[in-house]
N, CA, C and O of each residue as an XYZ file, in Angstrom:
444
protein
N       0.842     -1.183      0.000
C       0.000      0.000      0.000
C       0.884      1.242      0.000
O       1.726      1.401      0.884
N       0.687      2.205     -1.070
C       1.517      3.523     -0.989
C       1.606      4.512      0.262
O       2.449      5.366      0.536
N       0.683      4.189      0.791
C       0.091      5.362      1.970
C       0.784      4.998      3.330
O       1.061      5.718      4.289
N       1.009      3.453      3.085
C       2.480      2.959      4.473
C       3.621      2.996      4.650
O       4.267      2.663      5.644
N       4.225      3.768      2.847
C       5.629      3.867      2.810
C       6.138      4.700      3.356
O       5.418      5.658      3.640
N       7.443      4.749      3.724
C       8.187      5.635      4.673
C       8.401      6.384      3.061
O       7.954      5.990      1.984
N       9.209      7.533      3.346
C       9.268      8.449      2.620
C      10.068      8.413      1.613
O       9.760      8.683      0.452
N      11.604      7.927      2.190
C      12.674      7.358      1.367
C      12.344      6.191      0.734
O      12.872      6.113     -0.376
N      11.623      5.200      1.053
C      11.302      3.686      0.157
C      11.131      4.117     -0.823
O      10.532      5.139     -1.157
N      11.940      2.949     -1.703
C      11.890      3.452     -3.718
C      11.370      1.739     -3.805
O      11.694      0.689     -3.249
N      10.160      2.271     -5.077
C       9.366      0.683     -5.380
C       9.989      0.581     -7.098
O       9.991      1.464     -7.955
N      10.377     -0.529     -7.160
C      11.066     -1.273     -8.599
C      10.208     -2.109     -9.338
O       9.670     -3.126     -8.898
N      10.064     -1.526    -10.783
C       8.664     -2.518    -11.666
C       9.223     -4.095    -11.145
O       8.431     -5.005    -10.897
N      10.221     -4.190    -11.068
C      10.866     -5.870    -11.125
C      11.578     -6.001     -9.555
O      12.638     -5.402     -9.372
N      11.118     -6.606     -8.701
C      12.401     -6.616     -7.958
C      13.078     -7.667     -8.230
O      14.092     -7.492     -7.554
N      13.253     -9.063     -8.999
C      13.724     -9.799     -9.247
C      15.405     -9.378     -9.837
O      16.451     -9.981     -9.594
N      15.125     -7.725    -10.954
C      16.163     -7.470    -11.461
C      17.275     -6.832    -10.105
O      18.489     -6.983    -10.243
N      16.839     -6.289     -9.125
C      17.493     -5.093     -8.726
C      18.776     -6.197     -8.250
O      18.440     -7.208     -7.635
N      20.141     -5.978     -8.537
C      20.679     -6.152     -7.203
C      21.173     -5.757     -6.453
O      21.598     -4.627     -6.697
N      21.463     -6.271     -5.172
C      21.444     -5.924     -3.900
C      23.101     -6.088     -3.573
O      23.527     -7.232     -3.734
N      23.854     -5.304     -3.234
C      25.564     -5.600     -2.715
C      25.611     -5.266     -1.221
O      25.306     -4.171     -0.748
N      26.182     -6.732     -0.278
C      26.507     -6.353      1.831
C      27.436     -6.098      1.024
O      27.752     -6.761      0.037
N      28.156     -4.619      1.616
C      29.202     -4.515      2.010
C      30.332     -5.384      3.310
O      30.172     -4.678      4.306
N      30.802     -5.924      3.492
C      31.405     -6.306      4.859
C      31.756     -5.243      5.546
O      31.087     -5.074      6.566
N      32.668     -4.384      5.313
C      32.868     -3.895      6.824
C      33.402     -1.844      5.825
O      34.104     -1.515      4.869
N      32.797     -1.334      6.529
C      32.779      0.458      5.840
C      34.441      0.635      6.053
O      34.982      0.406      7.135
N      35.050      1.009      5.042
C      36.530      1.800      5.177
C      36.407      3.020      6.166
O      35.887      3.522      5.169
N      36.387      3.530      6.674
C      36.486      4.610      7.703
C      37.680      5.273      6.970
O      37.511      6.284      6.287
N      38.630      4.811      7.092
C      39.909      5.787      6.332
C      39.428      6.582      5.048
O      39.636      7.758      4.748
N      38.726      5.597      4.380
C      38.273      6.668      2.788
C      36.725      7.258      2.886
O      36.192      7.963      2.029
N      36.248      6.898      3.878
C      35.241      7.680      4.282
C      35.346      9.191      4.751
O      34.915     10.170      4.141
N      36.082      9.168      6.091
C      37.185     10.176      6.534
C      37.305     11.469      5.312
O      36.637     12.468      5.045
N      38.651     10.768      4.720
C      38.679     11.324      3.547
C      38.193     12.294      2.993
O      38.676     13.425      2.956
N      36.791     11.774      2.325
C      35.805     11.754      1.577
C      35.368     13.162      2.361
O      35.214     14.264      1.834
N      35.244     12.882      3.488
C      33.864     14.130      4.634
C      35.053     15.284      4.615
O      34.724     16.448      4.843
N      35.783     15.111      4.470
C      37.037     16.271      4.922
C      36.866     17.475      3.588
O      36.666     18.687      3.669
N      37.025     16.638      2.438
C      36.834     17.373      1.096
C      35.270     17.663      0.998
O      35.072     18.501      0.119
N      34.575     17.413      1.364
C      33.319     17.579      1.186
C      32.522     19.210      1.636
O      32.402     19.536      2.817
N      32.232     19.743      0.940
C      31.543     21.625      1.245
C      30.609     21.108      0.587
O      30.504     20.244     -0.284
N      29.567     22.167      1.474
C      28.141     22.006      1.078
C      27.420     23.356      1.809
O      27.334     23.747      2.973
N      27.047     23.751      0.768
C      26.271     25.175      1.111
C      24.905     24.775      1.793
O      23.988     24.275      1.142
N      24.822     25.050      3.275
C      23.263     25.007      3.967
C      22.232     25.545      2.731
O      21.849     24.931      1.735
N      21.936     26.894      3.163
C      21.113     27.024      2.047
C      21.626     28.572      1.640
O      21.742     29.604      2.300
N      21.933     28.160     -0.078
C      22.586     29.285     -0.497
C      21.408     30.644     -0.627
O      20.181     30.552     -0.582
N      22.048     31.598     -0.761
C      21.634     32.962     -1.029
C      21.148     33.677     -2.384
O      21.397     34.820     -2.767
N      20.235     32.476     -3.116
C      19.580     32.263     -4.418
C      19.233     33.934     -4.930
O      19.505     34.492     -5.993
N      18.478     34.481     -3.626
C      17.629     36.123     -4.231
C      19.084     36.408     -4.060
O      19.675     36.549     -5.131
N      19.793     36.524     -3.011
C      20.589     37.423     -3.185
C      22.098     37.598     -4.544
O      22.790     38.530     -4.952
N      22.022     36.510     -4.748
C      23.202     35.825     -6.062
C      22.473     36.830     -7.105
O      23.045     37.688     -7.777
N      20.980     36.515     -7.091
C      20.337     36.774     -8.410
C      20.157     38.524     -8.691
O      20.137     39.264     -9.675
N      20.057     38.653     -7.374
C      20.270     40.819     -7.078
C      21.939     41.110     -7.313
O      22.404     42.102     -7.875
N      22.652     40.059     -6.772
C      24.139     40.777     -7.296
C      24.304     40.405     -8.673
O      25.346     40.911     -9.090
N      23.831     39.868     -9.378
C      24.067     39.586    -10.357
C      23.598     40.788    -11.501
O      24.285     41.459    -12.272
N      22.101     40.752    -11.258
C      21.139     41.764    -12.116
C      21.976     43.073    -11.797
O      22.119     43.848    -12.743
N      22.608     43.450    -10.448
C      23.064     44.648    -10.481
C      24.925     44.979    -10.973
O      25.469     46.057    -11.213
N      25.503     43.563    -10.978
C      26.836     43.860    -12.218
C      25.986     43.988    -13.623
O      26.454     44.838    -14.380
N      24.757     43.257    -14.133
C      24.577     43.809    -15.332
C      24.310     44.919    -15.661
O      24.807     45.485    -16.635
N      23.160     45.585    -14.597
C      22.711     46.964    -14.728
C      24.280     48.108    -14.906
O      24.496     49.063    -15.652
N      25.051     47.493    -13.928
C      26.242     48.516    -14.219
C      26.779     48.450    -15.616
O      26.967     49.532    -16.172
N      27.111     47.130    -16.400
C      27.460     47.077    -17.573
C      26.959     47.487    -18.561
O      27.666     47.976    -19.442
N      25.724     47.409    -18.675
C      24.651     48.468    -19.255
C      25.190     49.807    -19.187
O      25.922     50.383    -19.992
N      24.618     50.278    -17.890
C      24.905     51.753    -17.746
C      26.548     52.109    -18.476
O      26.651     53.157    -19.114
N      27.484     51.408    -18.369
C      29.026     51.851    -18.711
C      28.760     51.748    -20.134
O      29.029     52.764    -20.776
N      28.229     50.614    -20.870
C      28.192     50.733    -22.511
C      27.228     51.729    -22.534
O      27.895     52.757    -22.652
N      26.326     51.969    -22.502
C      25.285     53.621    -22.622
C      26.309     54.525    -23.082
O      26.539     54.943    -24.216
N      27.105     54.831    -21.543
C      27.813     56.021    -21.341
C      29.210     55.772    -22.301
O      29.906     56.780    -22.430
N      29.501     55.021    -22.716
C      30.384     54.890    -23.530
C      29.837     55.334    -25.058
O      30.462     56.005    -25.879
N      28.735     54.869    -25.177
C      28.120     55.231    -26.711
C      27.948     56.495    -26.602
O      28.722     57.195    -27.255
N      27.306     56.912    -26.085
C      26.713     58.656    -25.576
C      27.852     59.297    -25.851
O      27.846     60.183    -26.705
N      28.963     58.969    -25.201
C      30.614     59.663    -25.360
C      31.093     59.527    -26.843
O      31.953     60.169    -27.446
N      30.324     58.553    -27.232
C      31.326     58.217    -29.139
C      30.520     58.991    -29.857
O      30.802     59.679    -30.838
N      29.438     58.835    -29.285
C      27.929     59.836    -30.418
C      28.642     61.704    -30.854
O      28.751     62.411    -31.855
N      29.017     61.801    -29.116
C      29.042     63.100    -28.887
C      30.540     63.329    -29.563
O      30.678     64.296    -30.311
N      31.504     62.572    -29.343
C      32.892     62.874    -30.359
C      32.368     63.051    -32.026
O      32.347     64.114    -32.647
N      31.930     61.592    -32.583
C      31.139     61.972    -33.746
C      30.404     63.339    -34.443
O      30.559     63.865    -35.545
N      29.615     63.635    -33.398
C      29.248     64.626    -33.861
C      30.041     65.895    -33.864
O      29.770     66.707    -34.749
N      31.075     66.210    -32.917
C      31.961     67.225    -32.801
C      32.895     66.971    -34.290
O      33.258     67.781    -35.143
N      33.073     65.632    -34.185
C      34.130     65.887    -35.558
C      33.441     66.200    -36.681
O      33.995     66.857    -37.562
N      31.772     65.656    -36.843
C      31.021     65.968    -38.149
C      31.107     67.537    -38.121
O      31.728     68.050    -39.052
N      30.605     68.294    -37.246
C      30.945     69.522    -36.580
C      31.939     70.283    -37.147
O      31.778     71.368    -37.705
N      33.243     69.533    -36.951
C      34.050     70.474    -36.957
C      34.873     70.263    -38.975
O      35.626     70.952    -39.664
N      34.077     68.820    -39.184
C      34.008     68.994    -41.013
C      33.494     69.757    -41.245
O      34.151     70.782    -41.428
N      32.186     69.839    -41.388
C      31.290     70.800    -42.014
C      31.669     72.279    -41.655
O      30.933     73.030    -42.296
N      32.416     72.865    -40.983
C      32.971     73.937    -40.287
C      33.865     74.362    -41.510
O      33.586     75.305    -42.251
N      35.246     73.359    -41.664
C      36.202     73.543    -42.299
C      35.463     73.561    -44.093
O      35.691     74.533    -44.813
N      34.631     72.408    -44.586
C      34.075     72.478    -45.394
C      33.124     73.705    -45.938
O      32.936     73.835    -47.148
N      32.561     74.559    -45.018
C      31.758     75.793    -45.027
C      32.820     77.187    -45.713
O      34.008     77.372    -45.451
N      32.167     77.803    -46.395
C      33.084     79.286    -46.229
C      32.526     80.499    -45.209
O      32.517     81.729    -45.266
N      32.184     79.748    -44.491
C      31.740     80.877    -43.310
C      33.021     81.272    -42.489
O      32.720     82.270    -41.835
N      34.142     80.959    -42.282
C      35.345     81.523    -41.979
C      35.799     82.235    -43.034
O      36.402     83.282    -42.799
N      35.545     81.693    -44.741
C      35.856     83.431    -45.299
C      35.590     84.014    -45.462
O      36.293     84.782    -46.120
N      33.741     84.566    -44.944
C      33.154     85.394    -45.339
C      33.149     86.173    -43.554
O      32.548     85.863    -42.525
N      33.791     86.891    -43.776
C      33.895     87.505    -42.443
C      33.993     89.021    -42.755
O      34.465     89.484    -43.793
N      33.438     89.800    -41.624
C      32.960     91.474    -42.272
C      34.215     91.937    -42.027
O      33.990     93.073    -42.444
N      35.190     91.974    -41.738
C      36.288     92.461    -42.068
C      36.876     92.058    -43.167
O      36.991     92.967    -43.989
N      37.213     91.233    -43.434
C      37.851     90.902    -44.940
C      37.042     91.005    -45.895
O      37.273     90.433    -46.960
N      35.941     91.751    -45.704
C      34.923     91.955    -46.949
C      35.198     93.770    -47.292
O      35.478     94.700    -46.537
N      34.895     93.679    -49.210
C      34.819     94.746    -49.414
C      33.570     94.812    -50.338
O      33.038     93.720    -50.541
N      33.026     95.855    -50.913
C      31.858     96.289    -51.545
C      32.391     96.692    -52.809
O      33.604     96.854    -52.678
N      31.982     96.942    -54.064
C      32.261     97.185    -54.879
C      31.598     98.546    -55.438
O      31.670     98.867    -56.625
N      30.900     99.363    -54.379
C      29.869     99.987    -54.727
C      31.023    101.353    -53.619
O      30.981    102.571    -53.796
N      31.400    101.045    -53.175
C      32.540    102.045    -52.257
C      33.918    102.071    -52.379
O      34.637    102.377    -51.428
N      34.482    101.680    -53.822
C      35.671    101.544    -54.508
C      35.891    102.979    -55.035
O      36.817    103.173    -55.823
N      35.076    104.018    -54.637
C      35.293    105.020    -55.332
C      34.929    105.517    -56.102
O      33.926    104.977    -56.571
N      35.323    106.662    -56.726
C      34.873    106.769    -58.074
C      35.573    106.342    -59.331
O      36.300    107.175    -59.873
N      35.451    105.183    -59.850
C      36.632    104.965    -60.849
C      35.898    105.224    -62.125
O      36.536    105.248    -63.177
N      34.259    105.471    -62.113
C      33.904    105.862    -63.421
C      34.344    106.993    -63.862
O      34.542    107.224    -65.055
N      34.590    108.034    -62.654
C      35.148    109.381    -63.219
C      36.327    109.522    -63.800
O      36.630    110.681    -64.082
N      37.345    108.400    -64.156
C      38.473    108.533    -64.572
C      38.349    107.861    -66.135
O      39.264    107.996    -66.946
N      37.270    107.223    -66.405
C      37.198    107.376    -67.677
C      36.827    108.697    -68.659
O      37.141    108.570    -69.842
N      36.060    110.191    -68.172
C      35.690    110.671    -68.703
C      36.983    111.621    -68.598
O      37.042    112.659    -69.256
């Protein structure tokens, strides 16, 4: 009956197949051993692994952002400073300009 088993009991379609090995007598020396190397986390810190974790990504995020934001903004300074050099708005400047209409009178020197 299922409802009398202890908790650990495991039921086998066959028990004819299973087999069964006595040990004679437990090594203690490689047992020993064995418990010495043995770590085992009670109960690990699952939320908290999963919050340090989400928050090295959030930082990695945030650093590539701020890294793009920084390349955008060089980019555009250098497009900036093409279109600058490409422009003739540095030679059209009101000092180095003259009029052709305040050259004088040079018609009067034809007559």
């Amino acid at each position: 009956d299922a409802r009398t088993w202890s908790p650990v009991r495991v039921a086998y379609h066959d028990e004819k197949a299973v087999r069964k090995i006595r040990l004679e007598k437990r090594i203690n020396e490689i047992v020993n051993r064995l418990n010495k190397t043995k770590t085992e986390e009670e109960h690990p810190d699952f939320r908290g692994q999963r919050e340090a974790r989400d928050a090295a990504d959030r930082q990695d995020q945030k650093r590539l952002q701020r890294e793009k934001r920084e390349q955008e903004k060089e980019a555009a300074k250098q497009r900036e400073l093409e279109a600058e050099l490409r422009s003739y708005a540095s030679l059209q400047k009101t000092e180095n300009m003259r009029t052709n209409y305040d050259a004088g009178n040079e018609s009067d020197d034809f007559m």
